[in-house]
N, C-alpha and C positions, 0 to 999 in steps of 0.2 A: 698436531695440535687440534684441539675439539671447538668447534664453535662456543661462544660464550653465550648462548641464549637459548641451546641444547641443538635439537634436531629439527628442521623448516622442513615439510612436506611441499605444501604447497605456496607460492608466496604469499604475502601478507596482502597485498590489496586483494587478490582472485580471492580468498578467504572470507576479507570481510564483505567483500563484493556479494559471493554465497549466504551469507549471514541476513543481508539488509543495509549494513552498516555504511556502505558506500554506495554515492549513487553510480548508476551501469554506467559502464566503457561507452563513450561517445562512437556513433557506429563510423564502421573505415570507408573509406572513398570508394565507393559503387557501393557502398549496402545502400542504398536508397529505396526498391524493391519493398511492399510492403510482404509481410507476414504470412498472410495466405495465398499469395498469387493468385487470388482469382479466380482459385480452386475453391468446389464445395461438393458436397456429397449428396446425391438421390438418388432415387431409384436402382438408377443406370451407371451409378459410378460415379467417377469424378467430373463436375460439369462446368459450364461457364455462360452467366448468363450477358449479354451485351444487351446496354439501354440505348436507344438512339433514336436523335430527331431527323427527323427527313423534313426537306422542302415542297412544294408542290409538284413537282416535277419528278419526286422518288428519287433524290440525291443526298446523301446523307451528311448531318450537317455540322454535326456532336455526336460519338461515341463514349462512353460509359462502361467500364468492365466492374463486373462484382461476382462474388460466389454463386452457383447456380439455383442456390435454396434461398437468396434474398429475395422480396416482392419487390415486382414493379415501383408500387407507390413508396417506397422506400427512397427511390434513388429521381424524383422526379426535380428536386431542385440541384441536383450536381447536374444534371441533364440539362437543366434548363440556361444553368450557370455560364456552361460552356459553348452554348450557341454565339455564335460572333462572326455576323455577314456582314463583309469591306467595304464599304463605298466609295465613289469617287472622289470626293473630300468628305471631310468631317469623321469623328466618329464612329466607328463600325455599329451595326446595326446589331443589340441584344434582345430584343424583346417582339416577339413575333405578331402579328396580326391578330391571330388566332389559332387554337389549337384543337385539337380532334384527338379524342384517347380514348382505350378500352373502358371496360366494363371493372379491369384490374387496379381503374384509378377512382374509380366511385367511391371516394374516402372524402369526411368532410374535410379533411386536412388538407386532401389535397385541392379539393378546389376551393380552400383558403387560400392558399398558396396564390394559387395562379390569378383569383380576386385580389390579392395584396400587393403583385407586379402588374394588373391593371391588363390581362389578357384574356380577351374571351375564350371559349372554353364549350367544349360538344363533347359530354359525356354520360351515356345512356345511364339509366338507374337501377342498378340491381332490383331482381326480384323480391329478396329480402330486406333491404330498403325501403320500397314502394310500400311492402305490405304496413311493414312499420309504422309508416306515415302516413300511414290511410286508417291505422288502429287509433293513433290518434284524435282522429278527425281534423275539425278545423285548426287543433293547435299544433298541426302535424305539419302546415305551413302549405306552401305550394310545392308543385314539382320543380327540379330545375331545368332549365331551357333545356328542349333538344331539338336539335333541325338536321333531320333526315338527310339532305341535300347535302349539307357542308361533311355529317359522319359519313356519307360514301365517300369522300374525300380523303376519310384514313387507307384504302387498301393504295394511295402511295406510300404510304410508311412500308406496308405489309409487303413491297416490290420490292421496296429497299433493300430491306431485307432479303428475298431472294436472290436480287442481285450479289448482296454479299455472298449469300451460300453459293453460289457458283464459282467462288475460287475455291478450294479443299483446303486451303489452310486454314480458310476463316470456320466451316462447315464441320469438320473435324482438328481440333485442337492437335498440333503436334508441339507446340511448343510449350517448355518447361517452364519461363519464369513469363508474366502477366504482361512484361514492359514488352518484351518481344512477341507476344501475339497481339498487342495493342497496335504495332508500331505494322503487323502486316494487315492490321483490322483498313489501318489509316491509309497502308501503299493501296490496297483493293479500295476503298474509299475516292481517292487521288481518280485513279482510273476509270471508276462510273463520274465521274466528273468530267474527265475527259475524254469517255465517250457521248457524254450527253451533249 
């Protein structure tokens, strides 16, 4: 006996699904993993850049994964978001003293940003900035703060850092999905904590 509706290839939702016409299949239990894992392409291949704040002491404090062709200043409020130091009562501690960044964060965006959560901020002034603001003359405004003293202060971040690369897994990516090299960014993380 012949179907009454002729011949079905493919079923009727996946169909309309293809079309538009329905919205996507709610994702399954573990797809939670975003899209690009973390992966991005340069140069060199497939790459992974890690954002991260350190403490004074070169202890790191917030980690951040994104594809290795996003900028810096791209990802300085997820960065920022997730700083969160415990204290003995009260509230955890989100918002830092003060912060010390590259030359890769001299965007006025960003030090809106960090003006708008109410944190001082040492960040030298590009070359092509300067010159800018100097074409204009007086309406070109002033320079912003920089103190010498506190930006030596960043090559704790830049230790941090190294500390991480001295485990290989963080130094050379071997893992395939984002969650699991986040998750041993965090064990190596754990560890300079508790050697410090």
């Amino acid at each position: 006996m012949a179907a009454p509706f002729g011949r079905i290839s493919t079923p009727p939702g996946r169909a309309a699904r293809q079309r538009g016409l329905m919205h996507p299949r709610p994702p399954k239990k573990g797809d939670a993993a975003p899209a690009d894992e973390a992966l991005g392409r340069s140069r060199g291949g497939f790459t992974t850049k890690l954002h991260l704040a350190a403490d004074g002491r070169g202890r790191p404090l917030t980690v951040h994964l994104t594809a290795g062709q996003r900028h810096e200043s791209t990802q300085l409020e997820p960065v920022l978001d997730g700083i969160r130091v415990p204290r003995r009562r009260g509230r955890p501690r989100k918002r830092p003293d003060q912060v010390a960044l590259d030359k890769g964060y001299s965007y006025p965006k960003c030090r809106r940003v960090l003006r708008c959560r109410g944190i001082r901020h040492v960040i030298p002034e590009r070359k092509d900035q300067r010159e800018h603001r100097q074409a204009k003359g007086y309406r070109g405004g002033r320079p912003p703060r920089f103190d010498r003293a506190v930006y030596r202060l960043r090559n704790w971040a830049e230790r941090c850092v190294n500390r991480l690369k001295q485990f290989r897994r963080v130094a050379t990516r071997y893992e395939k999905r984002g969650a699991n090299y986040l998750a041993f960014v965090h064990f190596a993380s754990i560890i300079i904590w508790l050697r410090a």
